[in-house]
N, C-alpha and C positions, 0 to 999 in steps of 0.2 A: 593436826590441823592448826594453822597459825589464828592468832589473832583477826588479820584481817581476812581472811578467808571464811572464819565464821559469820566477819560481818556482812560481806559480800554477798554470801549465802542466806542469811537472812535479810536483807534488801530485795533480793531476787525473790526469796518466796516472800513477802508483803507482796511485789509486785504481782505475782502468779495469783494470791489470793485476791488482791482488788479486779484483776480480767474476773475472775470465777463470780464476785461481785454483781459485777456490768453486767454478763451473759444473762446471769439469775434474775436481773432485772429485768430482761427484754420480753417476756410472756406476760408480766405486766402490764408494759407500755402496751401490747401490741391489743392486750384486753381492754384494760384501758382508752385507747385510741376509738377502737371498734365500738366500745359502749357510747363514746361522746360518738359518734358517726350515727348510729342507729338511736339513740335519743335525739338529736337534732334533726332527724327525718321522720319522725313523728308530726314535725309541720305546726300548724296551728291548732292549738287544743282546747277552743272558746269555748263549742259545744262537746267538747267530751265531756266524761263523767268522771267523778271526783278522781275514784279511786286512779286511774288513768294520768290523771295529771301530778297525783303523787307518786305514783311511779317512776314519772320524768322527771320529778323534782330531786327523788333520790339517784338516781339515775347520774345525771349530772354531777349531782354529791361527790359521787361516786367514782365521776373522773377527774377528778383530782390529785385520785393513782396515779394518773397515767403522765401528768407534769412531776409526780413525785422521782416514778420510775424512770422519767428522760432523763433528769435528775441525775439520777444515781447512773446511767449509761454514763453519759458524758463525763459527772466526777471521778467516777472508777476505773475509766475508760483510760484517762486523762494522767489518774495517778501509780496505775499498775506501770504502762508505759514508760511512765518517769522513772519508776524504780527498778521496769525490767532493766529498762537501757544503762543504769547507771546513774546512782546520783551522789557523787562525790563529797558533795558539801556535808551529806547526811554521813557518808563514811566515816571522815573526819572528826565530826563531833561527837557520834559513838566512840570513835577510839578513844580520844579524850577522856569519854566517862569512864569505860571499861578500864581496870587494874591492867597492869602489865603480868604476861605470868610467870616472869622472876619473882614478881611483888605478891601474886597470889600465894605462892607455896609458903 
């Protein structure tokens, strides 16, 4: 295997690893989502009782996940793609670093 072929290959699997990333995130979001849904339909909690409104408070806390985890869909989503598709510029500058392997032996 040549040089750039290993580099290639490892581009491609960065990329493979950030989709795998994304997916991982989406049960997250989807909890996350669901919780800020069913805590904001709680409604008004004037006359409830304590413990009740501290549940909503964590609750909420709680979704915070769920802007973490869109987060990570979108960034990973965004950067697997970059790397499945090809990304030259990153080629290049690995090869650069990496010895030649005349220069290796």
């Amino acid at each position: 295997m040549r040089r750039e072929d290993a580099i290639w290959a490892a581009i491609r699997i960065f990329g493979i690893y950030f989709i795998v990333r994304a997916v991982m995130a989406v049960p997250a979001a989807i909890g996350g989502i669901y919780l800020i849904y069913v805590m904001a339909s709680l409604g008004d909690l004037s006359d409830a009782s304590e413990s009740l409104k501290s549940v909503r408070t964590l609750g909420l806390a709680k979704g915070g996940t769920a802007v973490v985890a869109l987060c990570e869909i979108v960034l990973f989503t965004c950067a697997g793609l970059l790397f499945i598709r090809g990304f030259p510029t990153l080629e290049k500058r690995i090869a650069g670093y990496l010895p030649r392997s005349d220069e290796a032996a």
